[in-house]
PAMI-26796 format. One record per residue: residue in three letters; x, y, z of N, C-alpha, C in turn. Coordinates in steps of 0.1 Angstrom, whole numbers, plus 5000, padded with zeros to 4 digits. Example, Ala and Ser with C-alpha at 12.3 -4.5 7.8 and 13.67 -1.06 7.14 Angstrom:
% PAMI-26796
ALA513249435078512349555078513249675078 SER512849785071513749895071512950005079 
***
This chain:
% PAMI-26796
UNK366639054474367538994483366838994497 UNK366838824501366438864518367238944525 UNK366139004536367339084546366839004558 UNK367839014570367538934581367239084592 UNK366139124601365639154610366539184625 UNK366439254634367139324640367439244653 UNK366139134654366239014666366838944658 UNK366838874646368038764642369438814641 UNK369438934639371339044635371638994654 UNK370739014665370738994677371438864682 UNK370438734679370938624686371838564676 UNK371538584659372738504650374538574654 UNK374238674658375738754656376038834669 UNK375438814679375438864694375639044690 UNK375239114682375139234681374139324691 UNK374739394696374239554702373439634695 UNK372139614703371539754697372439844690 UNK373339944693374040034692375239994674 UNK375139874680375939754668374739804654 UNK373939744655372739724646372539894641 UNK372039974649372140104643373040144637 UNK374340114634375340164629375340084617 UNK375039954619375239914607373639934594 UNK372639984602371740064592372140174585 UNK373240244594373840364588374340364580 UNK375240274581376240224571375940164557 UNK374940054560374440004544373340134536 UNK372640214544371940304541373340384528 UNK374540434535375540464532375840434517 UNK375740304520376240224508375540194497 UNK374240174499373640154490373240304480 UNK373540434493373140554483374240604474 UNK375640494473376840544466377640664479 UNK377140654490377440804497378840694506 UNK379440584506380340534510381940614511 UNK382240674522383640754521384740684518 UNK385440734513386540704505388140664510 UNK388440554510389440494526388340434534 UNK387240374531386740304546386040154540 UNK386440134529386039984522387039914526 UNK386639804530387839684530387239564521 UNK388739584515388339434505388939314514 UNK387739224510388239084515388939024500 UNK389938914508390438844498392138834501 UNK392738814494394238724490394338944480 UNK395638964487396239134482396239044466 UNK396239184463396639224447397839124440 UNK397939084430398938994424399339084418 UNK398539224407399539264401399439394400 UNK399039484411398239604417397639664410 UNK396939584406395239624401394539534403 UNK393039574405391839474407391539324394 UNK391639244399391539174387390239134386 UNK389639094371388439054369388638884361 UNK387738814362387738634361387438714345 UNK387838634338387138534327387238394325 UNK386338364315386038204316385838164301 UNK385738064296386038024285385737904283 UNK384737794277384937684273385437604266 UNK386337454265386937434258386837264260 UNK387537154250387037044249387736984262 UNK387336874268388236784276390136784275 UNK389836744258391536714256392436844255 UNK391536904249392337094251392737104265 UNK391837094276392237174289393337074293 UNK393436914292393936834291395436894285 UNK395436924277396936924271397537074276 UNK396637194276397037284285397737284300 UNK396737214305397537154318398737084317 UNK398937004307400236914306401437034303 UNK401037104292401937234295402437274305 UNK401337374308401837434322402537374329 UNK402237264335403237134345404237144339 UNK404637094329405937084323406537224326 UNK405837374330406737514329406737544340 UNK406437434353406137474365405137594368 UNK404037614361403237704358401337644360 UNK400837694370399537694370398537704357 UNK397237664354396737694336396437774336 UNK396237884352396038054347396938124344 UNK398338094354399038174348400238104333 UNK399538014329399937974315399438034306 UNK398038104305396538154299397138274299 UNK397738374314397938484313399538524303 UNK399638444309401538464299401238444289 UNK400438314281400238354264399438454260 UNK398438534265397738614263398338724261 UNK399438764278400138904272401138854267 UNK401938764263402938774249402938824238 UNK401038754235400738814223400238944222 UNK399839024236399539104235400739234232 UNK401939174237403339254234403239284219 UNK403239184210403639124197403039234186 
***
């Protein structure tokens, strides 16, 4: 991974010496697992279903996603959460 240098952290991001040292502290921090616990901030859109969610993906022919979508529309339903609703139905079952 490139890293960017302490004069570019400088004019790209108007950072403080004092700025910059902290944040070597910090990724030093992070990268040793030594990150305290309460001080991560997640970026992003909060929790849908308070847990972290993970993507999956799936290939499928044109007319499949095609007719999945027609579903969903018809249930006022997005194709993910059409995907997720048939998934745990059956996962009830």
């Amino acid at each position: 991974m490139a890293t960017i240098g302490d004069n570019e952290l400088k004019s790209r991001f108007s950072l403080c010496d004092e700025e910059i040292k902290q944040l070597h502290i910090d990724s030093q921090a992070y990268e040793s697992g030594e990150w305290p616990e309460g001080e991560t901030v997640v970026v992003g859109r909060p929790s849908l279903f308070g847990s972290r969610m993970k993507s999956i993906t799936y290939r499928d022919t044109e007319d499949e996603v095609r007719r999945m979508d027609e579903r969903a529309e018809s249930l006022s339903m997005s194709r993910s959460d059409y995907l997720r609703y048939l998934v745990r139905k059956d996962l009830e079952g």
